[in-house]
Each structure stands twice: as structure tokens, then as C-alpha cells.
C-alpha positions in Angstrom: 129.2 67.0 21.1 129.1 63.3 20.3 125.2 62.2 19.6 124.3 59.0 18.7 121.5 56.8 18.5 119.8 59.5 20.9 122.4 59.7 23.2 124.2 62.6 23.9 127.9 61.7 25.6 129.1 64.7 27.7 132.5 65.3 28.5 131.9 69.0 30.0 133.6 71.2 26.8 131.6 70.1 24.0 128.2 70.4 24.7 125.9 72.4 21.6 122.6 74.4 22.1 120.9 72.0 19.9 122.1 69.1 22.5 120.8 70.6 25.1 117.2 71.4 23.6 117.2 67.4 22.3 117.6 66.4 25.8 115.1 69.0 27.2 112.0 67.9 24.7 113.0 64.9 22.6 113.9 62.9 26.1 117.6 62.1 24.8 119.5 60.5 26.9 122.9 61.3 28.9 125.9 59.4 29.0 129.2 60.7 30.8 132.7 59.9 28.6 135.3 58.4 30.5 137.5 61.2 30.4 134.8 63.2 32.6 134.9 60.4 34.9 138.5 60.5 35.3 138.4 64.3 36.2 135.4 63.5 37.9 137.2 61.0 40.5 140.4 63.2 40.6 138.5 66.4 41.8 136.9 64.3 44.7 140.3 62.9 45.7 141.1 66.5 46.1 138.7 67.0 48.5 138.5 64.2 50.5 142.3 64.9 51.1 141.1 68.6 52.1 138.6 67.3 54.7 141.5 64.0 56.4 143.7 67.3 56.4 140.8 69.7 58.0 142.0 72.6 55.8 139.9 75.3 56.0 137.8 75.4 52.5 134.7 77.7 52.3 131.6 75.6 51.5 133.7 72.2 53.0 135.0 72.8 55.8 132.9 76.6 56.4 129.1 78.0 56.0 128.1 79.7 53.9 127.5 83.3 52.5 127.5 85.3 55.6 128.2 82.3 57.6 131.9 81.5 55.5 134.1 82.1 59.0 132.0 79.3 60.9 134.0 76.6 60.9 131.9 72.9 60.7 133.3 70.1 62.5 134.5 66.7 60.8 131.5 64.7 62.3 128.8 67.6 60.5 130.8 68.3 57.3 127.6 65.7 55.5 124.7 67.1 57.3 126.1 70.5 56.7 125.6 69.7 52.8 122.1 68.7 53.3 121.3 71.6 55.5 122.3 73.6 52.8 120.0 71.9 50.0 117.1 71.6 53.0 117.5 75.2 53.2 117.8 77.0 49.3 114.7 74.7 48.4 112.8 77.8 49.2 111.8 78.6 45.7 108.0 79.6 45.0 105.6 80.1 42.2 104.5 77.9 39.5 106.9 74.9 38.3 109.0 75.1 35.7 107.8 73.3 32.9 109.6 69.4 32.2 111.8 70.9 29.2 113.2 73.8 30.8 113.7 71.3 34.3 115.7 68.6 31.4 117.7 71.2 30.3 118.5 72.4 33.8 119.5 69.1 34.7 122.1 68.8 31.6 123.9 71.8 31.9 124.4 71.0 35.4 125.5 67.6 34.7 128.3 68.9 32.0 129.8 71.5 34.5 130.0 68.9 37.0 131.6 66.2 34.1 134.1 69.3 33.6 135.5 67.7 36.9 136.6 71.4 38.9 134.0 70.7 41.7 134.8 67.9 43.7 131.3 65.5 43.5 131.6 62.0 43.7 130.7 60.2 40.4 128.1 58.0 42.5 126.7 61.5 42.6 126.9 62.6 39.3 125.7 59.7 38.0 122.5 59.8 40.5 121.7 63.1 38.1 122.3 61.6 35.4 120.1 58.5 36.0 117.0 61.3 36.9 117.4 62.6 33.4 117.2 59.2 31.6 114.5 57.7 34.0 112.2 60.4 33.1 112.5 62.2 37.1 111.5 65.3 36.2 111.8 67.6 40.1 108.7 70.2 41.0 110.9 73.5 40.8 109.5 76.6 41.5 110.1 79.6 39.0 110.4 82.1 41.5 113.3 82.8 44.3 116.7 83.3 42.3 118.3 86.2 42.7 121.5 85.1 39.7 124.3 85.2 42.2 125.3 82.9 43.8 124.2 81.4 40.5 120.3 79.9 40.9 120.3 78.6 44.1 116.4 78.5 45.2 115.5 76.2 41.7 118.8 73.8 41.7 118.2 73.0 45.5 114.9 71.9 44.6 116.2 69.6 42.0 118.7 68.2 44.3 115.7 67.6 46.7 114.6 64.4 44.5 118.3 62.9 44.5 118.2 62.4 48.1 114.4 61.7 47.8 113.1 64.4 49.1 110.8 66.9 47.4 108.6 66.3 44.6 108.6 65.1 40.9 107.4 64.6 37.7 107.5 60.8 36.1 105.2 59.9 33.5 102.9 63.0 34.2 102.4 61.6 37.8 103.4 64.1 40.5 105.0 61.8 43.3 107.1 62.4 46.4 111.0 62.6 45.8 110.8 59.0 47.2 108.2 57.5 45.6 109.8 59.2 42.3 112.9 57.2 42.9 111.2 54.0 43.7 109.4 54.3 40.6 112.3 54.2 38.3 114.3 52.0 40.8 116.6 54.1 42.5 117.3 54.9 45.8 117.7 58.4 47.5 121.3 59.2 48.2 123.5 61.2 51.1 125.8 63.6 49.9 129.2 64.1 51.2 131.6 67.0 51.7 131.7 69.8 49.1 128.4 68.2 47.3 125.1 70.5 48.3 127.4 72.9 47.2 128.9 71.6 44.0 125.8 71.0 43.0 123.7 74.1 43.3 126.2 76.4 42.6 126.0 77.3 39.1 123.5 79.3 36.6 121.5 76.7 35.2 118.1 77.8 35.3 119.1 81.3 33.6 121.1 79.3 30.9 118.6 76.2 30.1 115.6 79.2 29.5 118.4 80.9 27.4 118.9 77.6 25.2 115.4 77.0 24.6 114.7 80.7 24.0 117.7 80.5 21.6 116.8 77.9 19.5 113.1 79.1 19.3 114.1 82.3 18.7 115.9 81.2 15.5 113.0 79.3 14.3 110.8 82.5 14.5 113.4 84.9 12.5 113.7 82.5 9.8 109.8 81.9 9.7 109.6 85.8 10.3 111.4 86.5 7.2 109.2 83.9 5.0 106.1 85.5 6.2 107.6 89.3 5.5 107.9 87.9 2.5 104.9 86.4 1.7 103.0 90.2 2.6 105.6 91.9 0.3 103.9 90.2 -2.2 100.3 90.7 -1.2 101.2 94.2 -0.9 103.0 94.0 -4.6 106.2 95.4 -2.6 109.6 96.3 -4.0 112.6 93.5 -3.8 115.3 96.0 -5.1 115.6 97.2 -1.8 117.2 94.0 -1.1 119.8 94.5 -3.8 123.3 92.6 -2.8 124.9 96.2 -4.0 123.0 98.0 -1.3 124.1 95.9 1.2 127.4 95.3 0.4 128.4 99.1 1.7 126.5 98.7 4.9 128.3 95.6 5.2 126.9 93.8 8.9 126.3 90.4 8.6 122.9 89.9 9.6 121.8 92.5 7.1 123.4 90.8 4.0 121.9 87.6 5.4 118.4 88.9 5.7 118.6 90.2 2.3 119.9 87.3 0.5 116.9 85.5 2.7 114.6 87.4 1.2 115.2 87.5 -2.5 115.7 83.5 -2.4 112.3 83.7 -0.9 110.6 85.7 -3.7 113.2 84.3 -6.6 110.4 83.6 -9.3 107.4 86.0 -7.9 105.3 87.5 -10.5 103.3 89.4 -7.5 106.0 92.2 -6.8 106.7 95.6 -8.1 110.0 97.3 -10.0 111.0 100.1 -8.2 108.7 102.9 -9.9 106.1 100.5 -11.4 103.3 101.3 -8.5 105.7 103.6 -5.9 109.0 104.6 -5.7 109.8 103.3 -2.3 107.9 100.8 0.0 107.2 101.9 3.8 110.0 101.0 6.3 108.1 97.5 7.3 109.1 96.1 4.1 111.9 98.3 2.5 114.1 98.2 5.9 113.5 94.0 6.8 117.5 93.8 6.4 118.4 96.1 8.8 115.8 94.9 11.6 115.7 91.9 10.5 119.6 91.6 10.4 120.0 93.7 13.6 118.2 90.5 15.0 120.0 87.7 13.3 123.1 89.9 14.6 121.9 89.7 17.8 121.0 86.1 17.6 124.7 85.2 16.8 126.1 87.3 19.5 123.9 85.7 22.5 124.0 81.7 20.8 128.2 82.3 20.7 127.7 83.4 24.8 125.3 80.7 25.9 127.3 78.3 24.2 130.3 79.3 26.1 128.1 79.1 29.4 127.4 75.8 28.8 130.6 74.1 28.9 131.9 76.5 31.9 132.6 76.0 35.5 130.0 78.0 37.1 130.8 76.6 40.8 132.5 78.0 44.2 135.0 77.7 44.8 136.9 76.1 41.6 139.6 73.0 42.5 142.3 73.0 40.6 143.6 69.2 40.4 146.6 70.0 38.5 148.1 72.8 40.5 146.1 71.7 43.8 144.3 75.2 44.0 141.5 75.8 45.7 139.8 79.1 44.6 136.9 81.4 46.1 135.5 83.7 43.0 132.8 84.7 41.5 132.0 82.4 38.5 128.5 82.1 40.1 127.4 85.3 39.0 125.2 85.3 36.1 125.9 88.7 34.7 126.9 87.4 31.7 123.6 85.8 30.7 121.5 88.4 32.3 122.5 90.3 29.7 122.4 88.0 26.9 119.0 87.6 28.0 118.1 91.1 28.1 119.7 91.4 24.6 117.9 88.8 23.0 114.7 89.6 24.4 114.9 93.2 22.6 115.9 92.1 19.0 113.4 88.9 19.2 110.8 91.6 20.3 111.3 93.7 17.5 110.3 90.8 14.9 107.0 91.2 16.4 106.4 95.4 15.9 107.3 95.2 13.0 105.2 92.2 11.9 102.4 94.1 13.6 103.1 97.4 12.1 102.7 94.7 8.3 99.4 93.6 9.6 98.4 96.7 10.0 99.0 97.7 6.1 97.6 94.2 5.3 94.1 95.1 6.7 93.9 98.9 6.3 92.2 99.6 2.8 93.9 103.0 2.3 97.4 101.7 2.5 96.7 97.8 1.0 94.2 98.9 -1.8 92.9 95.3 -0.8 89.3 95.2 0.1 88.8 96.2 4.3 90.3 93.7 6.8 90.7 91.5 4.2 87.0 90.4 3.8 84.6 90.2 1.1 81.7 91.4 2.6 82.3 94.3 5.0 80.0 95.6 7.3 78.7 92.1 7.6 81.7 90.7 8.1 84.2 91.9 10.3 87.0 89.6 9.0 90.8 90.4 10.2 89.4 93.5 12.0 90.3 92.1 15.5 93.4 89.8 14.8 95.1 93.3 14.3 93.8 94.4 17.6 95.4 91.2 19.3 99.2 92.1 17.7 99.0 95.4 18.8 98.0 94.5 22.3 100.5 91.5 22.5 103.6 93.7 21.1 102.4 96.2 23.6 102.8 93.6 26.4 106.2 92.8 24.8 107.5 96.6 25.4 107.1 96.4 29.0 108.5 92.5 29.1 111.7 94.0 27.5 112.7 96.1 30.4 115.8 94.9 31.3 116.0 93.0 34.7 119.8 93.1 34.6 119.5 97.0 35.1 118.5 95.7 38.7 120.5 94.6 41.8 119.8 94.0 45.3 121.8 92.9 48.3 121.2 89.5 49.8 123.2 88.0 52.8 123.8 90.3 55.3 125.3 92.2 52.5 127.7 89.9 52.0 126.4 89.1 48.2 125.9 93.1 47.8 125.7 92.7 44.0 123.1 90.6 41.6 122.8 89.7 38.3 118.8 89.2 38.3 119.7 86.6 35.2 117.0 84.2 35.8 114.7 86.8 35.9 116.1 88.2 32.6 115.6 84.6 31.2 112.0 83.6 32.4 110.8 86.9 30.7 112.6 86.3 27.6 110.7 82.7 27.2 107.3 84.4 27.4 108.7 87.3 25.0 109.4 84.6 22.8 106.2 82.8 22.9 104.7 86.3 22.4 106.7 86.8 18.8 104.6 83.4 17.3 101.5 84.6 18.2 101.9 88.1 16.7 104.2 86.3 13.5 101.0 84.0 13.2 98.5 86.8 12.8 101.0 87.8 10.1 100.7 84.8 8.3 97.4 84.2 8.0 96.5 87.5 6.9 99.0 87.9 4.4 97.9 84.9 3.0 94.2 86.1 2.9 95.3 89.3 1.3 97.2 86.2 -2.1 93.8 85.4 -2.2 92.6 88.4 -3.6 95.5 88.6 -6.1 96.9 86.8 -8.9 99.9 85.7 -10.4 103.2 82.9 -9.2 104.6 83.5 -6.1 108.1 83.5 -5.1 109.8 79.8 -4.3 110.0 80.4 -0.6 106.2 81.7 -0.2 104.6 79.7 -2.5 105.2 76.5 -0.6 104.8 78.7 3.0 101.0 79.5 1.7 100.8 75.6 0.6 101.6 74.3 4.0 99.1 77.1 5.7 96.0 76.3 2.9 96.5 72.4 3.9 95.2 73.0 7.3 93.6 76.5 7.3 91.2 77.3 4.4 90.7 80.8 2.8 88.1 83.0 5.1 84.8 84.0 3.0 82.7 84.8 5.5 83.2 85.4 9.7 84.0 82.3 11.7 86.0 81.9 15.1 89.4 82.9 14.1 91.4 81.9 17.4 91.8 77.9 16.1 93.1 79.3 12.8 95.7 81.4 14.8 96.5 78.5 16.7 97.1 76.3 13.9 99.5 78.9 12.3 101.5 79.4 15.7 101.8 75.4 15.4 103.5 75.4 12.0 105.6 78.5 12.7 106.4 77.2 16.4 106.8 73.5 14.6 109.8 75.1 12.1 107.7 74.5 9.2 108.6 77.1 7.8 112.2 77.8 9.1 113.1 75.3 6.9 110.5 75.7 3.9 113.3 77.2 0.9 116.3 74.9 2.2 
């Protein structure tokens, strides 16, 4: 993908993860390549010959779902595509917030640039226009069922084209109307094929999944830093993450994890030969590869998906302008992301048990041989006593999060759409999951680098300068205070990529 001067120019097969999370929270702007407008203008042809012709088209010239044998008259083929949007914008529940509604409104516009649905570019560019203005539509969380694709939340963000609905500009919550005023635009009519075209698709699943993506590869780099930083408060063992060891279990992740690691520690005089102290760490830190690399494993499998997502036709049916096809199918069904969801939200959760399952050792005197909850005065003070608590109950919350939703189905229709993908679902948990892995990752830090303090001796490359950017804003803990702004703070750097990128 082609980004300049924050622009991002879509042309429907190119568009990145990291495009789409630019657009979502860095306000980036759109801007359509002339090859997408050309497809653009030769799908619509398509269909405007389809409706002069009155061929029978599901969705154009038909209702919809149960209703796909009714056949609309020429005079209703318009209001029957605002009908439909009137109708799916039945969502409910609590908005989504303005990133994941930008990224929403991206990946919709690069299926549609991809030029297999038949919108007019008058229409296309309407959507466009609402990203770059800063119109930011009021969509409900709840109400899609991931086949056929996200109807409920896409509805409501077709609500505000034709000004109708609510939205976001500039933090002011305004009428779809008074939101196009605003930004000088004017509400539009849509035409045959276009309600349709338009909410047809698994956007909402797949903009959560971006965002949860890229975070989620923030937190395993950040996770690893921290592992390492309680490796050396604990005085841990780095041959376990011998090259040679991991060369004969050879998955990627692993040997990635690994080398991650020892870069981390290169120059630490606060760890252990094997034999010095113990023979072998516990699993928390001797088996970080494998979890940790199980994870990054993951990671790569679910971005390669989502990527693919993005820059796919997701409508139905699919027009065809070089063979003059029209085609009924299922590309609506979000399956494919349900599942990625699902995935991800496993692996990302594990980072967080086994963070907690480090805290744990950091605080607890009889496996740490560091003074009781990492305070100086115990009894008096209670010190990282209850931080531990607050991992254990948030990775607890995790477990039940991680049930899959995809395992679920449900008829809808009449029966008609007997078979669901429950992807959005899948998605909207894996964004709190995520959120959830900071938290716990920020307990981590902090008390690993309360349990430095009572040591001595150079840390490693990577942690030194992860314990230098945590001391500049959080200082050393010698006696009881309120610990939740500390936590806070950390979740900030580690949620910031502070440390993602701390050894690079």
C-alpha cells in the first residue's frame, strides 16, 4: 500500500494492517487510485445494464434473505435499497469506539475500490469523504450474527451517508444530517444494488481483528522484555535459550523468542550458569520460547489471514465485469476470521498466565529469596501483596473470554441463513482480551523492576534501558502508596510500544 504524506491511496489489493490501524487512530486520510475508479465505474455499468434489462439479480432486482424470490418493480428498485439500510440499522449496545468505526469504514471502502460490487463512485467516494471529514457514525456493538457478513453495525454507518442516524465529529454527537452539514456534505440516495453493496461484507469482525493484531504484537515483544527483565531479578538461567536447543525443535516462533531473549540479556551480570544457584529454572522462565513462540506463531498465522481479508471481496452476490457473471455465494460469511479471532485470543491470553504465574515468584519470599511482596518493611507495609491478586483475577477473567464464540451457530431468516460464523463476537472479545494482557504485563513490570532494586550488578542491553524508561516516570516503592496510577503509567508505556521497540 502506497502512503504518503498521511495519505493512504487504496486500490482494493494492497491494503497493510498497519494502514489500516494509521487510518483508524492517526486520522490518515483515504484517497481512491484511479485504477479502483475505473473498476469502480465498470461494475456499476454492469448493473445499471442488469436493471434497463430487468434481469432477475438477488439483492437488485429481489429481497432479501428469506425474501430473495420477491421480485421489486423498476419504480422501487431505490427505496428497496434504503429499506434495506432503514431496516439492518437495528444494532444495540454501547458504540463502538471512533478507531475501530475508522477502520470499519477503510476496509469497507477497499473491498468496494476492488470494483466486484456494482456502487457508484459518487458513492464510494461519499464514504470516503466521512473518513477524511472526521464523520465518525454511532454504531452499536451488539446485533451481528457474522453471516451475512456484519449487517446490524455497517447499516448503521450507512445511516450517516444518507444523513440519517447519528455521528461523531469533533467529539460532538450530532444527527446524520447535522454531521454532514458540519463538514459540508450533503446526504445522498442510493441506487440499485447499493444498500446492499455496502453492508455486505465483514468489516466490523476484521477492523477489531486489525487493531487487536497490531496491539497484540506490541504486547509479545514488550512481554518478552519484561520476562526478561524478572529472569534477572530472579538470577534465572539464559542457557535454556541456547540457539542449539532450539535448532532441533525447529518452529519459528520458538527460535524467534529465544534469540529475543538472549539479545535482551546480552551483557547481564544478574543471571545464573546453569548449576551456579539451580539446575533448571521453573517452566515461567525456562519454557518462554515455547509459549512465547507458540504465540508469535500464532501471531503470524492470524496477521497472514486478516491481511488477506482485507483486500477481499466480501459482498453478494460478486459481478464479474470481465466475464459478465453475476454470482450468489457465500463470501459473506465470516468463518474465516471467527476463527482467527478465536485463535488469537488464546495465544495472546496465554502471555498473560504466564506473566502472572512470574509475578507470583517475584513476590513470594520462598520461591524469590527477595524480601516479601517486594517491600522493605513487611507487616507494615503490604507492598506488591495485592497487584498479584489483580493478575490472578484478570487472567481468570481472560479464561472464560477465550471460549470460543465460533464453536456457536444459530439460524437466522426463516432458516434461510441456517449457519453462522459468530465472528464479530469472536473479535469484540478478543479486543478486551487484549486490553486485559497490558494490565496483567504491567503488574509484571513493575514488580520485576522492584525486585532490580534489591539486587546488584549490569543488566542485560534490552532491560537496562526497559527499567530506565519505567524509573523516569515511576519511582522505586519504599513504603505503601496507591499503586493503581503506577499500574497505569506502566500499561501506558507498554500499550505506547515503548518497549516493543526498546533493543531495536
Amino acid at each position: 500500500m502506497n502512503q504518503q504524506a498521511n495519505v493512504v491511496k487504496v486500490d482494493g489489493d494492497q491494503l497493510r494492517i498497519e494502514d489500516v490501524v494509521s487510518i483508524a487512530r492517526k486520522a490518515t486520510h483515504i484517497q481512491l487510485t484511479d485504477e479502483a475508479l475505473h473498476r469502480v465505474r465498470a461494475s456499476r455499468a454492469m448493473v445499471e445494464r442488469m436493471v434497463s434489462q430487468q434481469q432477475v439479480v438477488y439483492g437488485i432486482t429481489t429481497g432479501f434473505g428469506k425474501f430473495s424470490d420477491v421480485m421489486i418493480h423498476d419504480e422501487d428498485v431505490s427505496k428497496l435499497q434504503e429499506n434495506l439500510i432503514m431496516s439492518h440499522a437495528c444494532g444495540m449496545g454501547d458504540p463502538y469506539a471512533v478507531e475501530v468505526v475508522r477502520a470499519m469504514m477503510a476496509l469497507r471502502i477497499n473491498a468496494l475500490a476492488k470494483g466486484y460490487s456494482g456502487i457508484r463512485e459518487e458513492t464510494l467516494l461519499q464514504l470516503v469523504e466521512l473518513c477524511n471529514r472526521g464523520v465518525h457514525p454511532i454504531i452499536p456493538q451488539q446485533g451481528s450474527l457474522g453471516a451475512s457478513g456484519d449487517l446490524a453495525p455497517l447499516a448503521h454507518m450507512v445511516l450517516v451517508m444518507l444523513g440519517k442516524g447519528e455521528a461523531l465529529v469533533n467529539g460532538k454527537r450530532l444527527s446524520g444530517k447535522e454531521a454532514l452539514s458540519e463538514v459540508g456534505l450533503s446526504p445522498i440516495r442510493l441506487e440499485a444494488k447499493e444498500g446492499l453493496a455496502l453492508i455486505n461484507g465483514t468489516q466490523a469482525m476484521t477492523a477489531q481483528l486489525c487493531l487487536a493484531l497490531y496491539d497484540s504484537r506490541v504486547l509479545l515483544e514488550s512481554a518478552e522484555l519484561i520476562a526478561a527483565m524478572t529472569i534477572e531479578a530472579l538470577r534465572g538461567i539464559p542457557k535454556a535459550f541456547d540457539p542449539q536447543l532450539h535448532l532441533v525443535r525447529p518452529h519459528p516462533g520458538q527460535q524467534e523468542s529465544a534469540k529475543r531473549l538472549l539479545q535482551h540479556l546480552s551483557g547481564s551480570k544478574r543471571t545464573t550458569a546453569q548449576g551456579e544457584l539451580r539446575v533448571q529454572d521453573p517452566y515461567s522462565l525456562r519454557c518462554l520460547p515455547q509459549v512465547h513462540g507458540a504465540t508469535r506463531d500464532t501471531l503470524e498465522y492470524v496477521w497472514t489471514t486478516v491481511t488477506r481479508e482485507c483486500n477481499s471481496v466480501t459482498d453478494n452476490p460478486i459481478l464479474f465485469t470481465e466475464t459478465g457473471d453475476v454470482i450468489s455465494g457465500g463470501n459473506f460469511h465470516g468463518q474465516p476470521m471467527a476463527f482467527a479471532a478465536d485463535f488469537l485470543a488464546i495465544a495472546i491470553a496465554e502471555l498473560a498466565n504466564i506473566s502472572e504465574r512470574r509475578t507470583e515468584r517475584l513476590v513470594n519470599p520462598q520461591l524469590s529469596g527477595l524480601p516479601g511482596f517486594l517491600t522493605e518493611n513487611g507487616g507494615l507495609h503490604s507492598g506488591f501483596m495485592i497487584t498479584q491478586y489483580v493478575a490472578a483475577s484478570i487472567v481468570s477473567e481472560n479464561k472464560v473470554l477465550c471460549h470460543p464464540a465460533s464453536v456457536d451457530s444459530i439460524p437466522s431468516s426463516a432458516n434461510q441463513e441456517d449457519h453462522v460464523s459468530m465472528g464479530t463476537t469472536s473479535a469484540r472479545k478478543l479486543r478486551t482480551i487484549v486490553s486485559n494482557v497490558s494490565k496483567v504485563l504491567a503488574i509484571e513490570y513493575l514488580a520485576a523492576a522492584q525486585a532490580i532494586d534489591f539486587g546488584s550488578g549490569d543488566l542485560g542491553t534490552g532491560t537496562a534501558r526497559a527499567y530506565e524508561q519505567l524509573r523516569r516516570v515511576i519511582p522505586r516503592l519504599h513504603e505503601d502508596r496507591e499503586m493503581h496510577p503506577d499500574l497505569v503509567k506502566a500499561e501506558e508505556l507498554i500499550q505506547q510500544g515503548t518497549l516493543a521497540f526498546v533493543t531495536e
